[in-house]
TORKOL-4160 file (C-alpha; in steps of 0.2 Angstrom, whole numbers, padded with zeros to 4 digits, m for minus):
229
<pt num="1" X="m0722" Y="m1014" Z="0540"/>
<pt num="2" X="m0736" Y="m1030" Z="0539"/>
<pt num="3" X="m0736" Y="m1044" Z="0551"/>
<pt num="4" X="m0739" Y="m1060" Z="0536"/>
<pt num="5" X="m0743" Y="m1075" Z="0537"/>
<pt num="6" X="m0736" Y="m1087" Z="0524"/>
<pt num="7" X="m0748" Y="m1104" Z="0523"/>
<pt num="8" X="m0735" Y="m1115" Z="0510"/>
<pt num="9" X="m0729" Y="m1135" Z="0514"/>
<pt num="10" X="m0714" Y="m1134" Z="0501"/>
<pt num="11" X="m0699" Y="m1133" Z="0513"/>
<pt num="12" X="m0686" Y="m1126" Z="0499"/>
<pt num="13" X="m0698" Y="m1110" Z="0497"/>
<pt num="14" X="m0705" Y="m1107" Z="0514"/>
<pt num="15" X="m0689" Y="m1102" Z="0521"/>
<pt num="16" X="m0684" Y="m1091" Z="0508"/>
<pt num="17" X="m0699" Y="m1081" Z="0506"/>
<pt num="18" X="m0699" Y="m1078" Z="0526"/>
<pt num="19" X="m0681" Y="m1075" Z="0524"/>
<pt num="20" X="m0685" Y="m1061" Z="0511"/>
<pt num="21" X="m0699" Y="m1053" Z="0518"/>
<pt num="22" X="m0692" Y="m1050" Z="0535"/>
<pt num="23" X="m0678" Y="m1041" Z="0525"/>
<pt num="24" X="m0690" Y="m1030" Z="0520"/>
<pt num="25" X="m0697" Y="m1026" Z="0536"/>
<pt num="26" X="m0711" Y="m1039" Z="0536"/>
<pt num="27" X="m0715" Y="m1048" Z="0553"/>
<pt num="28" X="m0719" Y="m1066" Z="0544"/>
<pt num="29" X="m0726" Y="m1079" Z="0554"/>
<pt num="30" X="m0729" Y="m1098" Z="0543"/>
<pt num="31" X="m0737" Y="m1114" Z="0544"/>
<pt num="32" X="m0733" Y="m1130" Z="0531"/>
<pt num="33" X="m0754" Y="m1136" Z="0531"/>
<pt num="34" X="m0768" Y="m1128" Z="0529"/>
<pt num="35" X="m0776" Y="m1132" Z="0545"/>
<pt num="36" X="m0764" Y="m1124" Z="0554"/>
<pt num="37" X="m0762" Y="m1113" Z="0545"/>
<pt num="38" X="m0780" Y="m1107" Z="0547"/>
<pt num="39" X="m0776" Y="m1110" Z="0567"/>
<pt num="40" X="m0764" Y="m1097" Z="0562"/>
<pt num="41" X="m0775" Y="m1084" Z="0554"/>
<pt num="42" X="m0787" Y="m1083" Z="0564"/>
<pt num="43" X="m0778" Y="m1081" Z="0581"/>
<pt num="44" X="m0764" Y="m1072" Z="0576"/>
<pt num="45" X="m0772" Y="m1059" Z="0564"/>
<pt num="46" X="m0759" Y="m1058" Z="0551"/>
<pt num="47" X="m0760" Y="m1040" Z="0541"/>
<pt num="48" X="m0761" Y="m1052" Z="0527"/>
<pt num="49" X="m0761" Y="m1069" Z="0521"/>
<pt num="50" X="m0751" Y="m1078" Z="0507"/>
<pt num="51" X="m0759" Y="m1094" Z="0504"/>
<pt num="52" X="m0753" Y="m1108" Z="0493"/>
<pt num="53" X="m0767" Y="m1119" Z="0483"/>
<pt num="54" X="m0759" Y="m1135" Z="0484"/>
<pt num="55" X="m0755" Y="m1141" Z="0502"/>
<pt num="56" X="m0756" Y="m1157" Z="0510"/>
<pt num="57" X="m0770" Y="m1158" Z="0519"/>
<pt num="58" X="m0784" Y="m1147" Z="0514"/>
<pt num="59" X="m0785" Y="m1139" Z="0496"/>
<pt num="60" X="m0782" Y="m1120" Z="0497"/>
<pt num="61" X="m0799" Y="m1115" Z="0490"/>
<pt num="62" X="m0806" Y="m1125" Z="0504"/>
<pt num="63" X="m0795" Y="m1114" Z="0514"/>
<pt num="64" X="m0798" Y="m1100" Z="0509"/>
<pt num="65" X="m0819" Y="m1101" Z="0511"/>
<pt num="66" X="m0818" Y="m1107" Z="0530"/>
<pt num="67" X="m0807" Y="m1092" Z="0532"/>
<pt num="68" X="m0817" Y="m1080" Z="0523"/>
<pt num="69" X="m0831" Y="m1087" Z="0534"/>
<pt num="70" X="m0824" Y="m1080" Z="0550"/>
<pt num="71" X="m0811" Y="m1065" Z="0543"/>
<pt num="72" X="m0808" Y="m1051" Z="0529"/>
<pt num="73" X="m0790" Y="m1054" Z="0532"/>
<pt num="74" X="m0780" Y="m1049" Z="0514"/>
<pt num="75" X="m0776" Y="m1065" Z="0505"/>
<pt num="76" X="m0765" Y="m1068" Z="0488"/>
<pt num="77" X="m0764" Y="m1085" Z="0481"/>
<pt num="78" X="m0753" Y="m1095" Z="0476"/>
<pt num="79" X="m0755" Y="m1105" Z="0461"/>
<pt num="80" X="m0745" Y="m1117" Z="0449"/>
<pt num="81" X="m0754" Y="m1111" Z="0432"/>
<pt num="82" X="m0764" Y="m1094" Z="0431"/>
<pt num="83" X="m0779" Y="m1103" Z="0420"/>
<pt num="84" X="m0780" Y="m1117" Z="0434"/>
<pt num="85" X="m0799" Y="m1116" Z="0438"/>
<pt num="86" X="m0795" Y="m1118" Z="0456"/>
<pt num="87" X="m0789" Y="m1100" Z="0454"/>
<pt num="88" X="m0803" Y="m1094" Z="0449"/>
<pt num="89" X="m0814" Y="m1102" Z="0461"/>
<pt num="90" X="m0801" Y="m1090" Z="0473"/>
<pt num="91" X="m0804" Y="m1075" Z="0466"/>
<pt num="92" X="m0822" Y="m1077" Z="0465"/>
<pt num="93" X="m0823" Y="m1084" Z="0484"/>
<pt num="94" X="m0813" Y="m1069" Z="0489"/>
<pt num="95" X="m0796" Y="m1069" Z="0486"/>
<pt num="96" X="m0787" Y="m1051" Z="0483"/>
<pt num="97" X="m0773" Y="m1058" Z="0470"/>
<pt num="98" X="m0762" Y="m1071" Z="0466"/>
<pt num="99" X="m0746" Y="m1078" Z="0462"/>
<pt num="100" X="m0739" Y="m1089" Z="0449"/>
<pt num="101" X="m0726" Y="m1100" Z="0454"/>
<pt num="102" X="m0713" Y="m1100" Z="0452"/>
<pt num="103" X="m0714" Y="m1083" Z="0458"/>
<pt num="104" X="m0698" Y="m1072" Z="0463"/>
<pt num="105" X="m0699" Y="m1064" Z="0481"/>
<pt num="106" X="m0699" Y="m1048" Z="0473"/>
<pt num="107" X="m0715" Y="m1051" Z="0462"/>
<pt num="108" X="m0723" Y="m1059" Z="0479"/>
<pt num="109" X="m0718" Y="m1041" Z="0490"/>
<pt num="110" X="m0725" Y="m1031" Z="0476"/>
<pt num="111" X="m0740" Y="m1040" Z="0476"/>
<pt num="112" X="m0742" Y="m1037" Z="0495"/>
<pt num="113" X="m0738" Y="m1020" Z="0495"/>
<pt num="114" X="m0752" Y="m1015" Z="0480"/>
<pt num="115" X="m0765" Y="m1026" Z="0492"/>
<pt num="116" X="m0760" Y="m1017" Z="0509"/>
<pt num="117" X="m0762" Y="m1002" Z="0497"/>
<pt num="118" X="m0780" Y="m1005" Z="0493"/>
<pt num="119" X="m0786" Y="m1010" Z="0511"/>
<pt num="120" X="m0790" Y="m0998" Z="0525"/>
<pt num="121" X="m0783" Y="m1001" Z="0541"/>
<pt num="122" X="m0791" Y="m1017" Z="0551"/>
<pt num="123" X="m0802" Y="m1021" Z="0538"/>
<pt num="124" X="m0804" Y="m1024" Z="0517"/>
<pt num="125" X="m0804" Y="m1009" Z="0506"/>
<pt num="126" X="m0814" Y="m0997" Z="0509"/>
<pt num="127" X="m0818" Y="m0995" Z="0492"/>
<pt num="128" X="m0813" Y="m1008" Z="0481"/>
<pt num="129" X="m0815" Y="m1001" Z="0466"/>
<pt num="130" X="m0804" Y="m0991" Z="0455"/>
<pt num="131" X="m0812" Y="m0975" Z="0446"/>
<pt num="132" X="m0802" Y="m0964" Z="0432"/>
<pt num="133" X="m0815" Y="m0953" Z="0421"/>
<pt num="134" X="m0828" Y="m0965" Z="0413"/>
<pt num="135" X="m0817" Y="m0981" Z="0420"/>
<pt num="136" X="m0822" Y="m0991" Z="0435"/>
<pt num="137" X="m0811" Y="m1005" Z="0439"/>
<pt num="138" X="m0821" Y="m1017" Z="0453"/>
<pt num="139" X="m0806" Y="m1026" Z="0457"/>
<pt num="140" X="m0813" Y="m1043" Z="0470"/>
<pt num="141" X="m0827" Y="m1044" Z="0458"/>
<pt num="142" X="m0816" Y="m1043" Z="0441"/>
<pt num="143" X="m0827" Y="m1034" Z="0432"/>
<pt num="144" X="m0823" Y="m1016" Z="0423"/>
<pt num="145" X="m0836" Y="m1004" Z="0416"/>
<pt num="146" X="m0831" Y="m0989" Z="0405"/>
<pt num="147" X="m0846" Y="m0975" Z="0404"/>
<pt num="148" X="m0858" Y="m0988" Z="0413"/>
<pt num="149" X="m0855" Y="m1000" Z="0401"/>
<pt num="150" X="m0848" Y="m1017" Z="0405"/>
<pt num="151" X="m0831" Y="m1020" Z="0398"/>
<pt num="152" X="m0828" Y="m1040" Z="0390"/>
<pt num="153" X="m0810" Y="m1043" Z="0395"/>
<pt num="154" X="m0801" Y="m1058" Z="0393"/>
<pt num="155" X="m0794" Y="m1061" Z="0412"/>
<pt num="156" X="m0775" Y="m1056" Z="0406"/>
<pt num="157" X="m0783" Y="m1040" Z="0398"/>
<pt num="158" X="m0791" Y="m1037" Z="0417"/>
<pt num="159" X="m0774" Y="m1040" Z="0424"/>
<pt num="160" X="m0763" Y="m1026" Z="0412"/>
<pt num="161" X="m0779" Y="m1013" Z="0415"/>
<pt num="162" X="m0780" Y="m1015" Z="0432"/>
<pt num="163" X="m0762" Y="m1014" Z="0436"/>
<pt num="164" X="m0759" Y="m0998" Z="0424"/>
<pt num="165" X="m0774" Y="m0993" Z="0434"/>
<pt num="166" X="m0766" Y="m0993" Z="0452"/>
<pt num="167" X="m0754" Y="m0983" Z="0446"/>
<pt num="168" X="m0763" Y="m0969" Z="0438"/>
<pt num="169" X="m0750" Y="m0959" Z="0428"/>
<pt num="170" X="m0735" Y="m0966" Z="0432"/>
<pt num="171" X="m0726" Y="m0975" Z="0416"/>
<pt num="172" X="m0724" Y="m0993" Z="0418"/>
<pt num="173" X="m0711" Y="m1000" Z="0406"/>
<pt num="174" X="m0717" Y="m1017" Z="0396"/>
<pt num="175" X="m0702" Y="m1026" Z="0404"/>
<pt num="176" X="m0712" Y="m1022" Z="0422"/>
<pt num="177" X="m0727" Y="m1026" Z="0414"/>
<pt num="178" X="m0719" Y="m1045" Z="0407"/>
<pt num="179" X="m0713" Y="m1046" Z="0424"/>
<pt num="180" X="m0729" Y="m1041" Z="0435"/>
<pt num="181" X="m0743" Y="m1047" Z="0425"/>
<pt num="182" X="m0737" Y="m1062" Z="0413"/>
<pt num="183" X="m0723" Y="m1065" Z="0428"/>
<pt num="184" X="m0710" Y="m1068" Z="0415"/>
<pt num="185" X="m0695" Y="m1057" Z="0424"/>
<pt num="186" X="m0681" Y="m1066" Z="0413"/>
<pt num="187" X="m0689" Y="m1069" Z="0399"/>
<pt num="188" X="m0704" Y="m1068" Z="0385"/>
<pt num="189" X="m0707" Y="m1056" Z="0370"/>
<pt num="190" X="m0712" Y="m1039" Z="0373"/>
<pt num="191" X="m0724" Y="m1042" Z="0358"/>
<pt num="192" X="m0735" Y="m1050" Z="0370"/>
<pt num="193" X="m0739" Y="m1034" Z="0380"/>
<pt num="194" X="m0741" Y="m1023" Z="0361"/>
<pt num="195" X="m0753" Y="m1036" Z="0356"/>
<pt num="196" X="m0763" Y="m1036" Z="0373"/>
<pt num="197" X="m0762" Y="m1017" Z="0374"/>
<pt num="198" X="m0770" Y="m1016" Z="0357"/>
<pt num="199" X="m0785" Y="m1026" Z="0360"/>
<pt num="200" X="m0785" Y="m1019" Z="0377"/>
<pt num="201" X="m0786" Y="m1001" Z="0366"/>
<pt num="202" X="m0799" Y="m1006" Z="0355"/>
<pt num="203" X="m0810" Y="m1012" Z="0369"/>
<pt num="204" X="m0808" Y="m0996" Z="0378"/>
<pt num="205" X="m0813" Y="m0987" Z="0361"/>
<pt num="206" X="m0796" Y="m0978" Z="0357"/>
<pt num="207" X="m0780" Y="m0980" Z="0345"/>
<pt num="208" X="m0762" Y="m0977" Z="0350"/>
<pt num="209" X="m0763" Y="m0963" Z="0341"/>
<pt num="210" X="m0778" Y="m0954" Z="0349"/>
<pt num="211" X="m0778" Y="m0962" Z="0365"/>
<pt num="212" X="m0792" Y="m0959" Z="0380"/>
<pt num="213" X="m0783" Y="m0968" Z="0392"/>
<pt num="214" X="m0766" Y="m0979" Z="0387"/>
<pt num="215" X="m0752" Y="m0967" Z="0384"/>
<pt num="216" X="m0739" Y="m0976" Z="0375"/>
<pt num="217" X="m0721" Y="m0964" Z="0379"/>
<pt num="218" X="m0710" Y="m0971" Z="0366"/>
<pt num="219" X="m0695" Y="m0979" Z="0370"/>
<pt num="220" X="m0701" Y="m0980" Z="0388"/>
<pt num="221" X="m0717" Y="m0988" Z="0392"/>
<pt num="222" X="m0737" Y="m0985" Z="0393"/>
<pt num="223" X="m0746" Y="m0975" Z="0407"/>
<pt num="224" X="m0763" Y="m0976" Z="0412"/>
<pt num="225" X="m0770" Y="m0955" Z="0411"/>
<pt num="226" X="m0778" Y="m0948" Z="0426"/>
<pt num="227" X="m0788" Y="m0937" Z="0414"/>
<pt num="228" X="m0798" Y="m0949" Z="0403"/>
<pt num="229" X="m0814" Y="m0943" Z="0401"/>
């Protein structure tokens, strides 16, 4: 599988993520500060790097840019609210996605695999966008265009598209989607994703009943179609 390196000082997580991950086939390697944990990276050349924002010694995002400055190395963050501005700051300095704790290791392994996914071997991704039909989905840069034109999507609306996107017609259930995107696996209404995947609809220019893209498959889920043109 990868080799991953885990950058967290909470002593009650670090241990159970490691111990989850090498179940999974992972080689995980860890350090509690962000120092060493840069050490870490840079010398051991993890396959990709999970990096927690608040650690002891150096803040993460400051972590993160002295690491971007010397490596491409995947990175997800992870963070204690997903509209803390020091994530943002991440995914503009380079992170590839990020975490919400608390996070179950699940969510955290699915998030490794669809970033290993979209990189090529020894490096970033190749091509780090995501085209279907008229959609392009620049994924580092956040930014989505639909027939050339630029797409004003609220950062949640980004997240459900893109996700939908990796998985070009496969039929994601809204449970999945609470899970992945909101990271509400035991709990939350599924109303929120209906009312998401509406403006997300009308911003794309289509209905549920004539879609372009979103395919709602009643009584299962929503697929993103291959074929929207």
């Amino acid at each position: 599988m990868a080799q991953v390196l885990i950058i967290e000082d909470d002593p009650r997580i670090r241990p159970l993520v490691i111990k989850a991950l090498t179940e999974r086939g992972h080689a995980v390697s860890s350090a509690a500060t962000g120092m060493s944990g840069l050490t870490a990276a840079i010398d051991g050349r993890p396959d990709l790097v999970v990096l927690d924002l608040g650690l002891p010694d150096v803040d993460g995002t400051q972590v993160l840019s002295m690491l971007r400055a010397v490596s491409d190395v995947p990175v997800i963050v992870a963070t204690a609210r997903d509209d803390d501005p020091s994530l943002v700051a991440c995914l503009d300095g380079g992170a590839d996605d990020y975490v919400v704790k608390p996070y179950t290791t699940d969510q955290l392994a699915a998030r490794i695999g669809a970033v290993l996914r979209r990189v090529a071997p020894g490096g970033r991704a190749a091509d780090p966008a995501i085209s279907i039909g008229g959609l392009r989905i620049d994924v580092p840069a956040r930014r989505a265009t639909l027939d050339d034109v630029a797409l004003d999507l609220t950062p949640k609306e980004f997240d459900l598209l893109r996700y939908l996107a990796e998985r070009p017609g496969e039929v994601v259930t809204k449970r999945t989607l609470l899970a992945e995107v909101w990271q509400q696996p035991w709990g939350g209404s599924e109303k929120t994703v209906d009312v998401h995947l509406s403006w997300l609809r009308r911003k794309l220019g289509e209905t549920a009943a004539e879609p372009r893209f979103l395919e709602t498959i009643r009584g299962v889920g929503v697929r993103l179609s291959t074929e929207g043109s």
